[in-house]
RODO-494163 format. One record per atom (N, C-alpha, C): y, x, z. Coordinates in steps of 0.1 Angstrom, whole numbers, plus 2048, in hexadecimal, padded with zeros to 3 digits. Layout:
YXZ/...
This chain:
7032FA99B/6F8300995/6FC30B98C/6F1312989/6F431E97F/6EB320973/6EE323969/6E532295F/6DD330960/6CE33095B/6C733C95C/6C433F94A/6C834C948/6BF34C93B/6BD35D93A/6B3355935/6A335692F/6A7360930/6B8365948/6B5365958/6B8351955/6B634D943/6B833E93A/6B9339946/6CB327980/6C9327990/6D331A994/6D030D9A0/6D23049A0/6CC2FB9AF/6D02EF9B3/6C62ED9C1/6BE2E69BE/6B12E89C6/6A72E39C3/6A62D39C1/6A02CC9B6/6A32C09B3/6922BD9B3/68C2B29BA/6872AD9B8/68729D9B6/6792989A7/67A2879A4/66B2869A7/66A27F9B0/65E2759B1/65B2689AA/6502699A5/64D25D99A/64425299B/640246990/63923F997/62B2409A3/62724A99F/61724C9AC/61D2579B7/6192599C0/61E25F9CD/6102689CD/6122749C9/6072819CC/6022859D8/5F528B9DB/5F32949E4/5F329E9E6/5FF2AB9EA/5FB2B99E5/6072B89D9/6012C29D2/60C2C59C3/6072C29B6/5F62C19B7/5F32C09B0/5EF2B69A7/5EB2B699A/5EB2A4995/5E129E99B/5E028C999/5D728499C/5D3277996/5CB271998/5C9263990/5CC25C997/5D0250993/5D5243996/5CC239993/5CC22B995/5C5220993/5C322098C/5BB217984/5B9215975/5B822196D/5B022E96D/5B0237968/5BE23A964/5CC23996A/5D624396A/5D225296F/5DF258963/5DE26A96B/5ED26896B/5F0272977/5F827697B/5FB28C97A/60528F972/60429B96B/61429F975/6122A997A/61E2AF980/61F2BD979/6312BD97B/6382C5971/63E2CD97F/63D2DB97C/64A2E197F/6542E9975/6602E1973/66B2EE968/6752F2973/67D2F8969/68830096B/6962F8969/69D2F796E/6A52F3969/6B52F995F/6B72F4957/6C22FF94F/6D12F6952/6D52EE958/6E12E8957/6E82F595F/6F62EC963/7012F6964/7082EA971/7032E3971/70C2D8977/6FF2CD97C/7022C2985/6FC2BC98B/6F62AF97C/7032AC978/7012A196D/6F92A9962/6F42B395D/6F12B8952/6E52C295B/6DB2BD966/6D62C4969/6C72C1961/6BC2C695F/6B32C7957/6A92BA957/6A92B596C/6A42AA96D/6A429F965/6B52A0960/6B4292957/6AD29294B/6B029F946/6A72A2939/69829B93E/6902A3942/68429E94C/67E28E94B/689286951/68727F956/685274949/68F27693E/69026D932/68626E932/68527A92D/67627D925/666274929/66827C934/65C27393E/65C26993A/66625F93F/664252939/66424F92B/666251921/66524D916/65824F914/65125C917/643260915/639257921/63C253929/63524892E/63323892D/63E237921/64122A91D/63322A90F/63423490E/6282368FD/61C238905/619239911/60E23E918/60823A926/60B233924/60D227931/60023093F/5F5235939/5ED239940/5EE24B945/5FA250945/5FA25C943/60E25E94E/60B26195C/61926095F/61C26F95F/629270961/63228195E/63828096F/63228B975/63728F986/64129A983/65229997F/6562A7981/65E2A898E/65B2B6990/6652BD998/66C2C6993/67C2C6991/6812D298C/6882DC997/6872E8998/68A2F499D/6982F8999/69F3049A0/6A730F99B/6A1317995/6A631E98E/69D32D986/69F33898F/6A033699D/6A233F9AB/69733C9B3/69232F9AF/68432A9B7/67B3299B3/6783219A7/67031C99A/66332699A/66433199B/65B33C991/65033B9A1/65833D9AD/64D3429BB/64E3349BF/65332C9BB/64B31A9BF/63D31B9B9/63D31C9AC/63131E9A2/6253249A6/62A32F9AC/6203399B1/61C3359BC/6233319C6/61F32D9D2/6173239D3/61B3169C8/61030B9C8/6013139C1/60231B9BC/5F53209B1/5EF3269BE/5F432F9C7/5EC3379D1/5E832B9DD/5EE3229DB/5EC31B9E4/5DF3129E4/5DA3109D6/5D13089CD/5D62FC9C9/5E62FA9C7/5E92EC9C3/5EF2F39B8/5EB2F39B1/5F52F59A2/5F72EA99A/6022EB995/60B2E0989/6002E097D/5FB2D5977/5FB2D196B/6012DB962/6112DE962/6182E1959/6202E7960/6272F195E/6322FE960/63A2FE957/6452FF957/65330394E/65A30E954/65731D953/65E32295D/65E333956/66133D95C/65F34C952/65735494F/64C354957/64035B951/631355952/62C35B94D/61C356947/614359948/613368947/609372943/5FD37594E/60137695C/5FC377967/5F036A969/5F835E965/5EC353968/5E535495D/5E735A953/5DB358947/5D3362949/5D736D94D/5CE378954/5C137495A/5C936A962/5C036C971/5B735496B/5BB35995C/5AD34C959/5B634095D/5BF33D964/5C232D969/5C932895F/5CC32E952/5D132194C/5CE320940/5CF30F937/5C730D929/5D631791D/5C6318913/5D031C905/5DB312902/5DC3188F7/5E830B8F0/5DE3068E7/5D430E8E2/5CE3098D8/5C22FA8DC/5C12FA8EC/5BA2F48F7/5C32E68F7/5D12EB8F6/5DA2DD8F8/5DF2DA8EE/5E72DD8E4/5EC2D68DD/5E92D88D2/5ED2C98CC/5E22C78BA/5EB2CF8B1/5E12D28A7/5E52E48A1/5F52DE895/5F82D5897/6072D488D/60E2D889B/6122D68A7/6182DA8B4/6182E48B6/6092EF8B6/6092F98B5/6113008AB/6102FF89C/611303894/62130688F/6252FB897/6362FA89A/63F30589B/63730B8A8/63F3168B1/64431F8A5/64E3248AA/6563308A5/64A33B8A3/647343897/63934B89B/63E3588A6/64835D8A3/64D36B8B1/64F3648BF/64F3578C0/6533548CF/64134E8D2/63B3458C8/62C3488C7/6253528CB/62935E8C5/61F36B8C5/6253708D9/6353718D9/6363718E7/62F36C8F4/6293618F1/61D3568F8/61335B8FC/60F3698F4/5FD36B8F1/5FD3748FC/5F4370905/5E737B90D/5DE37F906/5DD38A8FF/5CD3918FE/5CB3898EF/5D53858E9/5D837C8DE/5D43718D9/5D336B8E7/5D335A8E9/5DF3518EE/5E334C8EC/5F03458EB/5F033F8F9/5F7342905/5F533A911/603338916/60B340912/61933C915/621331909/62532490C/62C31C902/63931D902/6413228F7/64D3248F9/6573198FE/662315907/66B30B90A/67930B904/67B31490B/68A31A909/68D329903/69232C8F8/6923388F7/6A433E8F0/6AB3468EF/6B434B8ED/6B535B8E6/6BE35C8DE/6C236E8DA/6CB36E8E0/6CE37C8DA/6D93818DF/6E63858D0/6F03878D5/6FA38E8CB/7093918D1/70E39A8D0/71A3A08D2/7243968D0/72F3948DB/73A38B8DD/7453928E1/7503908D4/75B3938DA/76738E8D9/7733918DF/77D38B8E2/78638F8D4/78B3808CE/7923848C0/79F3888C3/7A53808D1/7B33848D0/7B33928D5/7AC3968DF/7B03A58E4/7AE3AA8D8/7A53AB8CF/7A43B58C3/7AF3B48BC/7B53A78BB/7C23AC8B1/7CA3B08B6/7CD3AF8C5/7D83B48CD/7D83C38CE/7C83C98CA/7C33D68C8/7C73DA8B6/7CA3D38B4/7C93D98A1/7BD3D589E/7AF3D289F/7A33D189A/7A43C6890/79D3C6887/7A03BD880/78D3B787E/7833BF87F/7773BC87F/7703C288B/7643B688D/75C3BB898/7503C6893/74B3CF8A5/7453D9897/7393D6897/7363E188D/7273DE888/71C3EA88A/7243EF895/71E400895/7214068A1/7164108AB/71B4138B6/72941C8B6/72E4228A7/7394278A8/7454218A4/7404138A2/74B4088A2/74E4048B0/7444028BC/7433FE8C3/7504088CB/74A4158D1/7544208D8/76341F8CD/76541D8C0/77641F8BB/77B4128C5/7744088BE/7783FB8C6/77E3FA8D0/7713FD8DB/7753FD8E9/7814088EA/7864138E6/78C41D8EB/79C4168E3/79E40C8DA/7AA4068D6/7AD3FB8E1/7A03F48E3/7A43EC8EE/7A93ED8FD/7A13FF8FF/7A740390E/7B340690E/7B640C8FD/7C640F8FF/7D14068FF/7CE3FA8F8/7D53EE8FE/7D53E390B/7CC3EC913/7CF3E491E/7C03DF923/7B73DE91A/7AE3D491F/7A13DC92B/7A03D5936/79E3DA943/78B3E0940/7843D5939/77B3DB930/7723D8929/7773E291E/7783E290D/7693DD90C/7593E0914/7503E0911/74C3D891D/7483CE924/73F3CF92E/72F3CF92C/72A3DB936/71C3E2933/7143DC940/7103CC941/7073CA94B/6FE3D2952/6FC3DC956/6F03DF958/6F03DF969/6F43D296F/6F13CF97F/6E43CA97E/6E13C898D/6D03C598D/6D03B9988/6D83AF984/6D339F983/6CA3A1971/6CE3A796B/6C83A495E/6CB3B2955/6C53BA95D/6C93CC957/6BC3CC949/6B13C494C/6A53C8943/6AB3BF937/6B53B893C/6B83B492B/6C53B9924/6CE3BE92D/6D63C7924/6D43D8924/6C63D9926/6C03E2922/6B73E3915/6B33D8913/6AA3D5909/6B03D38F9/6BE3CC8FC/6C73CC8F0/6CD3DA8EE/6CF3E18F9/6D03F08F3/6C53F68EC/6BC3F88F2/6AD3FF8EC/6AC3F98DF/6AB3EC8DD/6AA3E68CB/6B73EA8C5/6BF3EA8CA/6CB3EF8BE/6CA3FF8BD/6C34068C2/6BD4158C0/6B24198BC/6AD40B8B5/6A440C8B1/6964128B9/69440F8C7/68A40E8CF/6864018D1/6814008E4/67D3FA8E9/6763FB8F3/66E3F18F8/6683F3904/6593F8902/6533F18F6/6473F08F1/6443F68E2/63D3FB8DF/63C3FE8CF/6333F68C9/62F3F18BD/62E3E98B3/61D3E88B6/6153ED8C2/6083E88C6/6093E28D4/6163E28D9/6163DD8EB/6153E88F3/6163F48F4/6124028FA/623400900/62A40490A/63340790D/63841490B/646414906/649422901/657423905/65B424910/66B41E918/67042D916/667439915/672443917/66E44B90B/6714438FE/6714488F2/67B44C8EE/67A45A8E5/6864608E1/6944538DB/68D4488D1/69A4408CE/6A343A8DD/69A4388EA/6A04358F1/6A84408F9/6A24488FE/6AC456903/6B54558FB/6B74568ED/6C24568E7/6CE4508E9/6C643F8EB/6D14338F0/6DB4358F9/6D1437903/6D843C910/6DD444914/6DC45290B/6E745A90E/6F5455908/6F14538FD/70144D8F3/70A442900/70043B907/70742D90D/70D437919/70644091F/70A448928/719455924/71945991A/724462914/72B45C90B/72A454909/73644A8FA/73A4418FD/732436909/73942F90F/73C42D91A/735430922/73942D92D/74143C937/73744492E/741453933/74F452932/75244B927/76344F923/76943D927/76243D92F/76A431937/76D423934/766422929/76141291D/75E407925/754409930/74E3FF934/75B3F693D/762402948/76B3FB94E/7683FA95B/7563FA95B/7583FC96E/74740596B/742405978/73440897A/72D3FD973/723401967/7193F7963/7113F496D/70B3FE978/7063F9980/7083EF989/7123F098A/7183E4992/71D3D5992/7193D4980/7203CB979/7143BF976/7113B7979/70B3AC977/70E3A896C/6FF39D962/704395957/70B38895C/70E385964/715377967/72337E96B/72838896B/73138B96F/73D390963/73039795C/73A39A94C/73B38C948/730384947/73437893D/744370942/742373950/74D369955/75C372954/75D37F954/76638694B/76A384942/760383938/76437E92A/76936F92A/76436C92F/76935992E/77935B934/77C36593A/78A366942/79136F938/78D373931/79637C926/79738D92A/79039092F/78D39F937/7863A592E/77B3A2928/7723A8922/7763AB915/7753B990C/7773B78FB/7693B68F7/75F3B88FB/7503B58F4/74A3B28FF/73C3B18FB/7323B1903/7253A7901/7183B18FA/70F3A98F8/70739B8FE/70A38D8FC/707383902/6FA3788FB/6FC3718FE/6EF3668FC/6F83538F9/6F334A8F6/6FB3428F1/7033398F9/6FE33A909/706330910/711338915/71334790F/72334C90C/72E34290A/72733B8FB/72F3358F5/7383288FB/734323905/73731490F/74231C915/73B32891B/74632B925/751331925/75133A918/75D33F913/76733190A/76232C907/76A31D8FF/76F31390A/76A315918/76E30B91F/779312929/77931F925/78332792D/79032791F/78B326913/794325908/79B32C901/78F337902/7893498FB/78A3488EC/79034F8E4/78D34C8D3/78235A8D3/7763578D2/76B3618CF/7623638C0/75E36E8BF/75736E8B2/7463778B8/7403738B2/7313778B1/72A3818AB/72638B8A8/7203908A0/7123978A2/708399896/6FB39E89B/6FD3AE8A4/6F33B18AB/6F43BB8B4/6F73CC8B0/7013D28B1/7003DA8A6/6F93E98A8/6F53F389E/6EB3F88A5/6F34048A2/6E941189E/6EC4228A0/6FB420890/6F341C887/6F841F876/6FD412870/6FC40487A/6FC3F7877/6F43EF87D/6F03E0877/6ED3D8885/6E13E0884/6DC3DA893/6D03DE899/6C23DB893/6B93DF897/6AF3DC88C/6A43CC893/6AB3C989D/6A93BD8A1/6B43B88B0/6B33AA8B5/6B53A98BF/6AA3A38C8/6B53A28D4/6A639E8E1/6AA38E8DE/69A38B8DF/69737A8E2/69637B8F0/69636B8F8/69136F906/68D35C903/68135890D/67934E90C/67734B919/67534191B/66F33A925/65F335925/65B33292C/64C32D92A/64832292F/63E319929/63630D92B/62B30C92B/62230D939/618311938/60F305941/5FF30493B/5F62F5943/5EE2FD94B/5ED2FB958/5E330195F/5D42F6960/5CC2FF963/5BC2F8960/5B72F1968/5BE2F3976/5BD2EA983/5B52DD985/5BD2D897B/5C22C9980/5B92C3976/5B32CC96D/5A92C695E/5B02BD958/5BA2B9957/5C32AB94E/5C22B293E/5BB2BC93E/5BF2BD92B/5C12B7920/5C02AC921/5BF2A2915/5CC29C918/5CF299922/5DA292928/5E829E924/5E42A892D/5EF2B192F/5F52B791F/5E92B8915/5E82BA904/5F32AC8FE/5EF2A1904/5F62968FD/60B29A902/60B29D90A/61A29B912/6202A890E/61A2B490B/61E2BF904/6222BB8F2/6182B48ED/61C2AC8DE/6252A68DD/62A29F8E6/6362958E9/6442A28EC/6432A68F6/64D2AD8FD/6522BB8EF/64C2BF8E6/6492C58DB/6502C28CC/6542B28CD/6522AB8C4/6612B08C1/6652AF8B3/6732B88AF/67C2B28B4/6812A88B3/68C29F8B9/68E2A48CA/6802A68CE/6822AA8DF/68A2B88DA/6812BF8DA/6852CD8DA/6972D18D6/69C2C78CA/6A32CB8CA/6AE2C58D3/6AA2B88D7/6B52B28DC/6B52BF8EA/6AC2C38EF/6AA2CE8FF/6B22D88FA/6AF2DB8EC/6B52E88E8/6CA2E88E7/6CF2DF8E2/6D82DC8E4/6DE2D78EF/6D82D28F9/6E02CB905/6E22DC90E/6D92E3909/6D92EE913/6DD2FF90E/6E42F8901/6E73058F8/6DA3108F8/6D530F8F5/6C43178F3/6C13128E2/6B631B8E0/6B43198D4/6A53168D6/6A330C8C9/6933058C8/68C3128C5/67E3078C8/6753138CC/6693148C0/66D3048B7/6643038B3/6693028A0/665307895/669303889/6732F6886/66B2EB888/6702E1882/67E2DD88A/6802DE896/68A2DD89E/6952EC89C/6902EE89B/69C2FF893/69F2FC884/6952F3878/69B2F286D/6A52E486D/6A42E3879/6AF2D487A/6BA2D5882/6B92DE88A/6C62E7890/6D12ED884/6C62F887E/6CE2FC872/6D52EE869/6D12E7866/6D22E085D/6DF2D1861/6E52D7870/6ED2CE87C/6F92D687B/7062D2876/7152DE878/7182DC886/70D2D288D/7182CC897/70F2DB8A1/7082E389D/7012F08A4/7072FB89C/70F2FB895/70F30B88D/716314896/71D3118A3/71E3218A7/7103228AF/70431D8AF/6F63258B2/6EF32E8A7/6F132389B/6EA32988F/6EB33788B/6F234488F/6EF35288E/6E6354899/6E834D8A7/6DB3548AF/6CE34F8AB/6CC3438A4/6BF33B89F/6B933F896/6C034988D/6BC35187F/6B735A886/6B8363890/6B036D893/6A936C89A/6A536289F/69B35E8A6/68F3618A8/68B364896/67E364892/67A372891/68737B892/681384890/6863918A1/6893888A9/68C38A8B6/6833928BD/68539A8C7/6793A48CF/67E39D8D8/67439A8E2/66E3978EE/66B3A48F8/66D3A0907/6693A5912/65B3A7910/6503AF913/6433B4913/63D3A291F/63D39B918/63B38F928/62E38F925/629392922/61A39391A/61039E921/61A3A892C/6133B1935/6173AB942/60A3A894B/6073A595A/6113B5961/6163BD95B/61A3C695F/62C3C695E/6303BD953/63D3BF952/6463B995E/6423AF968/64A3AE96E/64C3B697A/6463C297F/64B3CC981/6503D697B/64E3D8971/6583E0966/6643E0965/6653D0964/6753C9961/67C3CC970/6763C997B/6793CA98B/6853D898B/6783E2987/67A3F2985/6873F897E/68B3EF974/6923EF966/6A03EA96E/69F3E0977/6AD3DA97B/6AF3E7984/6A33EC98C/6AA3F8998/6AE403993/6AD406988/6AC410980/6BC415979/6BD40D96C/6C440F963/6D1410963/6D840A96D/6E340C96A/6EA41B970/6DC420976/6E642C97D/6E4434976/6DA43496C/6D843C962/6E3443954/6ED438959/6FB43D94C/70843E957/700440962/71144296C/71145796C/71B456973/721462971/71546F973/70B46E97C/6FF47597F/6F4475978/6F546696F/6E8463967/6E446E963/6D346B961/6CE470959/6C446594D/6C8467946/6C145A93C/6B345D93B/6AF46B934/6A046F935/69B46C93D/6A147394C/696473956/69346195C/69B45995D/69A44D95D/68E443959/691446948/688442942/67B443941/67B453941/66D457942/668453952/66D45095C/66B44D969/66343F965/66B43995E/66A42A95A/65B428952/65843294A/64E430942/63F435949/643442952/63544295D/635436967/63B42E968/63D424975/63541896A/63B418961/63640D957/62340E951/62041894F/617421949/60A41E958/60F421963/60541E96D/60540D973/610405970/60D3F8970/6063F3967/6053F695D/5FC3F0951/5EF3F4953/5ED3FF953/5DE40795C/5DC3FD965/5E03FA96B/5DF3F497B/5DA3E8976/5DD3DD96A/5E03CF96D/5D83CD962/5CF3D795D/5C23D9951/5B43D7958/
């Protein structure tokens, strides 16, 4: 299996539970039993640490307090998960419950309850408020945050001293000295610049915020080919990757492929996310962390990325499906999910007990910014063709022909008539 994040991929695992369903959707059982089916995602990496088991505790413990209320999951790859979802929804069997990447489209289109509909307002009240506000359609809360992660720059301590460096930088013209001591010692490359199609919209997005752009401006309007971002892009185009920093074609470079560089000692930087940290320590990497750094210093934020948990209206269990959300919510869960799967809680009280745990402190800098983290636009019925657009796009945009303007601004009339379109 392979971990997805928040791209937060694996074989399909299904658990059948005590009642035997018809269809996908929930059902009652004798004795006024309900039967609530789940579909998640799964985040393990391996067969023993796949999400099922997480799942499956759970369920049961929550069915031991509830004798009248059973948990149906099926867990997915994050390669299948998202068009299982869809396909049961088109098909008229939809899940109770979803754990999976986006939201926006079903709340759109009316099929699924608020949060305010399901869970009692201390549960609500929990959430992180920026991964909260991330949730909102039309500024009602319909996506429940699960899993969520930042980001921050990782780099290799021994190549830097083998380079002379003695600090990591804090600045895009810390970034180019850096990389250009590490090329001269040898290192094959000083920067790796994801921008292959597997996950370009997110190492594009950590550029644009450390340039002080973005995708969106401060009412939700998309504004992709803003002067801060031309900016970005030319610099990544003529500073680094022009003078040969990156090491290969960013276009061609996948995020599962830098990370696995870096875990092999190839890489001298490269902005990552926290299940970095497993894989470079189990390859037995001495790495350091730092926030994202931007034009003059760090950035003026990083990217969050979230997962979502959402109740479809289908099945009418609300009261039921409200109770198993309170439970599954409860801080001990959250955090225990949050650590088995290196992610960070989603909710206050499970983040002030993380902080408050040494046996988490190499998370605790991605968990501090948490709150004040930018998110993907998941909140437009439009962005997932945007993002589609963004992986076809970007990386050819800093190769030797690029053109960064014309790209972008390509990007922002393509973006500009999807949102038109999905109004």
């Amino acid at each position: 299996m392979q971990r997805r994040y928040l791209s937060l991929a694996a074989a399909t695992i299904a658990t059948s539970m005590t009642l035997t369903l018809t269809g996908c959707g929930s059902g009652s059982g004798s004795d006024g039993e309900v039967t609530l089916k789940l579909i998640a995602a799964d985040y393990g990496d391996s067969s023993s640490n796949g999400s099922q088991h997480y799942w499956d505790q759970l369920a049961s413990a929550f069915e031991k307090k509830n004798p009248d209320i059973k948990i149906d999951v099926e867990v997915y790859s994050w390669t299948d998960v998202d068009k299982k979802v869809e396909n049961l929804v088109k098909d008229g069997h939809a899940p109770d419950l979803a754990q999976i990447g986006a939201y926006a489209d079903y709340a759109a289109k009316g099929k699924l309850y608020s949060a305010d509909e399901l869970l009692s307002i201390p549960t609500q009240a929990d959430f992180t408020t920026s991964l909260a506000e991330a949730g909102e359609y039309n500024r009602v809360q319909y996506g429940m945050p699960f899993g969520a992660s930042t980001r921050r720059l990782f780099y290799n301590k021994k190549l830097f001293a083998q380079a002379g460096i003695t600090a990591p930088p804090q600045s895009w013209n810390d970034i180019a000295r850096d990389a250009q001591l590490l090329k001269a010692h040898g290192v094959k490359m000083p920067f790796a610049l994801p921008l292959g199609p597997e996950e370009t919209q997110a190492e594009t997005l950590m550029w644009l915020l450390s340039g002080g752009g973005g995708y969106t401006d401060s009412i939700g309007n998309y504004r992709i080919d803003s002067r801060e971002n031309i900016k970005t892009f030319n610099w990544l185009k003529d500073d680094l990757v022009g003078k040969g920093l990156t090491g290969t074609d960013p276009a061609k470079l996948n995020r599962e492929d830098a990370f696995q560089g870096f875990a092999e000692g190839k890489v001298g930087m490269l902005n990552g996310h926290p299940t970095l940290m497993k894989q470079a320590e189990d390859k037995g990497i001495d790495y350091g962390t730092v926030e994202l750094p931007g034009i003059n210093g760090k950035a003026k934020a990083t990217m969050g990325v979230a997962d979502w948990m959402m109740a479809f209206k289908q099945g009418g269990h609300r009261a039921q499906v409200g109770k198993f959300l309170d439970f599954v919510y409860n801080a001990k869960n959250v955090e225990e999910f949050s650590g088995e799967y290196g992610l960070l809680p989603v909710t206050t009280s499970a983040s002030q007990a993380m902080l408050a745990d040494d046996k988490y402190s190499k998370l605790h800098g991605f968990l501090k910014q948490l709150a004040t983290a930018e998110f993907y636009p998941a909140n437009k019925t439009s962005w997932p063709m945007v993002s589609k657009t963004i992986k076809a796009r970007m990386g050819a945009a800093v190769g030797p022909r690029g053109n960064p303007a014309g790209v972008l601004t390509d990007l922002q009339n393509m973006a500009d008539t999807a949102d038109n379109a999905a109004q």
